[in-house]
C-alpha positions in Angstrom: -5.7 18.2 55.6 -1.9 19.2 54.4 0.2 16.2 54.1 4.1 15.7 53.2 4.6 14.9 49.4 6.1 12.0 48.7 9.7 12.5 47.3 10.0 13.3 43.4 12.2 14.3 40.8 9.8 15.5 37.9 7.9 18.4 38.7 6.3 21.3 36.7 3.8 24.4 37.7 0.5 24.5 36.0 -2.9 25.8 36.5 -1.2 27.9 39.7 -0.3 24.7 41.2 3.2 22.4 41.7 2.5 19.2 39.8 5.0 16.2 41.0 5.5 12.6 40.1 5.7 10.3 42.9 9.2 8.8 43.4 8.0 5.6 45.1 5.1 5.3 42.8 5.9 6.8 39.5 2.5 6.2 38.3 1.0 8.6 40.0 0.9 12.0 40.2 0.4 14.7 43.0 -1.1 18.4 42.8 -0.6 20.9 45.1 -3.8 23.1 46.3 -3.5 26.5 44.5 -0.1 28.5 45.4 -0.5 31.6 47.4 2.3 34.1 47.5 3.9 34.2 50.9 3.1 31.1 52.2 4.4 27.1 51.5 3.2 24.8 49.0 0.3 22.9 50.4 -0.5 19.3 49.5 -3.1 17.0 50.5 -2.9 13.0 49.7 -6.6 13.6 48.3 -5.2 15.5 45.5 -3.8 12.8 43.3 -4.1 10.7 39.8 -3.2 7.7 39.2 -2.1 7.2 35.2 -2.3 3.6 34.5 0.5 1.6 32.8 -1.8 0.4 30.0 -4.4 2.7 29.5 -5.0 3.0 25.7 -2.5 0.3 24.8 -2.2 -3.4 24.7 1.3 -3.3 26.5 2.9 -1.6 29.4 3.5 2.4 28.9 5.9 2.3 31.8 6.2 5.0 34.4 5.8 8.8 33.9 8.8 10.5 32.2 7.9 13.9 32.2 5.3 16.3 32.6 5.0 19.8 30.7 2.0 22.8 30.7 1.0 23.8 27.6 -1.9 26.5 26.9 -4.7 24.8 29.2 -3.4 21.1 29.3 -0.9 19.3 31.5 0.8 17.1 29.1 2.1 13.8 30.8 4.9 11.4 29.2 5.0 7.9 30.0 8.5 6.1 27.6 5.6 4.6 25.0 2.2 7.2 25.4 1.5 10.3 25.9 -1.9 11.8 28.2 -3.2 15.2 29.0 -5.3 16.3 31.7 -7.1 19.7 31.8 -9.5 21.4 33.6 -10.0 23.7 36.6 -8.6 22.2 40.0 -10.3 22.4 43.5 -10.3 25.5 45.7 -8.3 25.4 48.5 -11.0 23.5 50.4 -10.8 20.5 47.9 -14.4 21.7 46.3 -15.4 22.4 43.1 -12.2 19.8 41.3 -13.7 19.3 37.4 -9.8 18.1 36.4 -10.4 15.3 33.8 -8.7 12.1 34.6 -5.6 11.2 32.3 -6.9 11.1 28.7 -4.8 9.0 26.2 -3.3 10.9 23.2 -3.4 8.2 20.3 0.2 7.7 19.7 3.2 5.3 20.4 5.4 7.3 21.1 6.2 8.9 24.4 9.6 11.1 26.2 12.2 9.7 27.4 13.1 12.0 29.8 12.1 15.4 31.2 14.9 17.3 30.5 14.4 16.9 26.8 10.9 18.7 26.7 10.7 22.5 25.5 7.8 24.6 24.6 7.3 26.0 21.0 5.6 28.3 19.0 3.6 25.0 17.6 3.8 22.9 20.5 6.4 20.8 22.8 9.2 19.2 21.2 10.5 16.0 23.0 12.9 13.2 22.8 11.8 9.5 22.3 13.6 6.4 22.0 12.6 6.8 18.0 14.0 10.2 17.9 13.0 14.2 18.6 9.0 14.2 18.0 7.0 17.2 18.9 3.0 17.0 19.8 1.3 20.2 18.4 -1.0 22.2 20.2 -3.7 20.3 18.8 -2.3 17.0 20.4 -1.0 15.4 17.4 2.4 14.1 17.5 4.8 14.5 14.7 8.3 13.1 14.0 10.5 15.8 13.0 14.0 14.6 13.7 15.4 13.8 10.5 17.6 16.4 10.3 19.7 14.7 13.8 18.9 11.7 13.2 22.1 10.6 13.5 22.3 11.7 17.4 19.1 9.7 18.1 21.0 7.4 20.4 22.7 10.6 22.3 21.0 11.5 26.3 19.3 14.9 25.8 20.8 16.7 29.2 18.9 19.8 28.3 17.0 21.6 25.8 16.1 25.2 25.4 13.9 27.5 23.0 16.1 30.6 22.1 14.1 33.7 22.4 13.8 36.1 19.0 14.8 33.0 16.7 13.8 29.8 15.3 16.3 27.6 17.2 15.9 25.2 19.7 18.9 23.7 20.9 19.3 20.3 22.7 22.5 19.7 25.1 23.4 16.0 24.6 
């Protein structure tokens, strides 16, 4: 049955669905049933994981920061980890669902804020609280922010691949 969403702020498209983070619970996160041209997002309260604020870590991971597609993977931030969840969704019925849970990506590091994530030829750069990091396409995250350094303490406001070069710019 098609519910309300809670409200959110972090949201992404993958796998032809809206992905949100709950507001009131930013633990978990929400996917819509598959998007069909001409007609509203639907959502059902069924439709949901939870991504624990330990998993794979002694301490707490805090909430989700950000969430970003890349190739087949949903790649979900948390301040101090990083998960991925792949897999094909449900049908529009709720059948067939063989999404993996949230699967910990050995690291810890994590984003600090959505806004700073931007796709790549080799993967998703990202800010952290220990500087720009980017997780290749083969999960493994990399620091690669030596170069700024110096702007590590700066708020990334926005952050954009520019097409037919090599840059990537952030807006601090």
């Amino acid at each position: 049955e098609d519910v309300n969403p809670p409200a959110y702020h972090i949201t992404t498209l993958f796998d032809t669905r809206q992905w949100i983070v709950n507001d009131e619970n930013p633990n978990e996160l929400w996917f819509s049933k598959p998007l069909v041209q001409g007609t509203p997002v639907e959502f059902s309260d069924l439709q949901t994981f939870y991504v624990f604020p330990n998993t794979g870590t002694a301490t707490s991971t805090g909430p989700i920061t950000a969430i970003f597609p890349m190739d087949d993977k949903l790649i979900v931030f948390k301040r101090n980890a990083i998960y991925y969840i792949n897999g094909n969704g449900p049908d529009i019925t709720g059948a067939t669902n063989d999404y993996n849970g949230p699967i910990f990506v050995t690291t810890t590091v994590g984003c600090t804020d959505q806004q700073s994530v931007v796709l790549t030829a080799s993967g998703l750069m990202f800010q952290s609280d220990k500087g720009i990091w980017q997780i290749g396409r083969g999960l493994e995250p990399t620091y690669i922010g030596d170069a700024v350094q110096a702007f590590n303490r700066s708020i990334v406001e926005s952050s954009l691949n520019i097409p037919q070069t090599t840059q990537i710019r952030f807006t601090l």
